[in-house]
C-alpha positions as CSV (number, residue, x, y, z in Angstrom):
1,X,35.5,28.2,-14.0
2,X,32.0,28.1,-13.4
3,X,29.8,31.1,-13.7
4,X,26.9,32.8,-11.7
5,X,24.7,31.2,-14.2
6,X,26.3,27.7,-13.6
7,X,25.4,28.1,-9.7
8,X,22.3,28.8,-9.9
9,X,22.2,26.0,-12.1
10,X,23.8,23.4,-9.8
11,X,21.9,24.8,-6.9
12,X,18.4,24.5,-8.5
13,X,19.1,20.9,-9.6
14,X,20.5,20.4,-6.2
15,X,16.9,21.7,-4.6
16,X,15.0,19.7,-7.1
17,X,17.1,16.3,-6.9
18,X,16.4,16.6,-2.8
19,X,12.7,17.2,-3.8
20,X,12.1,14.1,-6.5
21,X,14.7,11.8,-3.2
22,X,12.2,12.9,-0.6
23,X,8.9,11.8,-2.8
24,X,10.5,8.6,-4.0
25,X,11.2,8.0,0.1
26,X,8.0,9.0,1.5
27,X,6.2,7.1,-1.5
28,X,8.4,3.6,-0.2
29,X,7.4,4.5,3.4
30,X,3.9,5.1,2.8
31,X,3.8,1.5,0.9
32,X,5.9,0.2,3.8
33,X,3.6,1.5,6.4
34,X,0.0,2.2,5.1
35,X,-0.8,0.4,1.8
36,X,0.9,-2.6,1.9
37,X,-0.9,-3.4,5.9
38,X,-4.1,-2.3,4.7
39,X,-4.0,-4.9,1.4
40,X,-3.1,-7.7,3.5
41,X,-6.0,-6.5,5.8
42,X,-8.5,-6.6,3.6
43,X,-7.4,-10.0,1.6
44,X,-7.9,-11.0,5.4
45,X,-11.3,-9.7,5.7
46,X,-12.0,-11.2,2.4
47,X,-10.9,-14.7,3.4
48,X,-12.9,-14.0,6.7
49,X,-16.0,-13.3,5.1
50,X,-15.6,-16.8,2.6
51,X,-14.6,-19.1,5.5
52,X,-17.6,-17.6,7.4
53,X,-20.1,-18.1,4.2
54,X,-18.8,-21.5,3.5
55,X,-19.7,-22.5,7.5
56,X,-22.6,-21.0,6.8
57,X,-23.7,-22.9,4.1
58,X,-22.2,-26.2,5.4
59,X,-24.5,-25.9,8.7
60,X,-27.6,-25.1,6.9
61,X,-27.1,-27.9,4.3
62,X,-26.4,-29.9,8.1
63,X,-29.7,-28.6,9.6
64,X,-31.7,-29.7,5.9
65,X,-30.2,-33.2,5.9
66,X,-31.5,-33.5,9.2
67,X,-35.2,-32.6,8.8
Protein backbone atom coordinates (compact mmCIF):
# COMPACT_ATOMS: atom_id res chain seq x y z
CA UNK A 1 0.00 0.00 0.00
CA UNK A 2 1.38 3.21 -0.74
CA UNK A 3 1.62 5.93 1.75
CA UNK A 4 0.87 9.80 1.94
CA UNK A 5 4.56 10.15 1.51
CA UNK A 6 4.65 7.86 -1.57
CA UNK A 7 1.92 10.31 -3.27
CA UNK A 8 3.37 13.14 -2.96
CA UNK A 9 6.21 11.44 -4.30
CA UNK A 10 4.69 10.08 -7.45
CA UNK A 11 2.83 13.34 -7.86
CA UNK A 12 5.89 15.58 -7.72
CA UNK A 13 7.79 13.31 -10.19
CA UNK A 14 4.69 13.36 -12.20
CA UNK A 15 4.77 17.48 -12.24
CA UNK A 16 8.46 17.48 -12.90
CA UNK A 17 8.53 14.57 -15.66
CA UNK A 18 5.62 16.93 -17.58
CA UNK A 19 8.03 19.85 -16.94
CA UNK A 20 11.58 18.27 -18.32
CA UNK A 21 8.63 16.58 -21.62
CA UNK A 22 7.52 20.12 -22.28
CA UNK A 23 11.29 21.74 -22.48
CA UNK A 24 12.60 18.85 -24.41
CA UNK A 25 9.32 19.61 -26.95
CA UNK A 26 9.50 23.24 -27.07
CA UNK A 27 13.51 22.97 -27.45
CA UNK A 28 12.69 20.47 -30.89
CA UNK A 29 10.09 22.99 -32.00
CA UNK A 30 12.10 25.96 -31.53
CA UNK A 31 14.99 24.15 -33.69
CA UNK A 32 12.19 23.01 -36.02
CA UNK A 33 10.89 26.50 -36.48
CA UNK A 34 13.40 29.25 -35.53
CA UNK A 35 17.08 28.09 -35.55
CA UNK A 36 17.25 25.68 -38.09
CA UNK A 37 15.38 28.48 -40.86
CA UNK A 38 17.49 31.14 -39.68
CA UNK A 39 21.01 28.93 -40.25
CA UNK A 40 20.04 28.05 -43.66
CA UNK A 41 19.20 31.80 -44.05
CA UNK A 42 22.26 33.06 -43.29
CA UNK A 43 24.53 30.17 -45.07
CA UNK A 44 22.25 31.77 -47.90
CA UNK A 45 23.30 35.22 -47.29
CA UNK A 46 26.76 34.05 -47.00
CA UNK A 47 26.69 32.31 -50.39
CA UNK A 48 24.99 35.55 -51.67
CA UNK A 49 27.48 37.84 -50.55
CA UNK A 50 30.57 35.30 -52.26
CA UNK A 51 28.73 34.88 -55.64
CA UNK A 52 28.21 38.67 -55.55
CA UNK A 53 32.13 39.37 -54.70
CA UNK A 54 33.29 36.84 -57.10
CA UNK A 55 31.02 38.84 -60.11
CA UNK A 56 32.49 41.57 -58.75
CA UNK A 57 35.89 40.79 -59.10
CA UNK A 58 35.41 38.94 -62.46
CA UNK A 59 33.88 42.37 -64.09
CA UNK A 60 36.55 44.55 -62.88
CA UNK A 61 39.38 42.08 -63.87
CA UNK A 62 36.85 42.33 -67.39
CA UNK A 63 36.88 46.26 -67.38
CA UNK A 64 41.15 46.12 -66.76
CA UNK A 65 41.73 43.69 -69.57
CA UNK A 66 39.95 46.01 -71.61
CA UNK A 67 41.80 49.30 -71.01
Amino acid sequence: MVTEFGWFYIGGMTVLFLFWAYGIVSFVLDLKNVIIPKTRQYIRGRRRLKEEKKEEEEREERERQLY
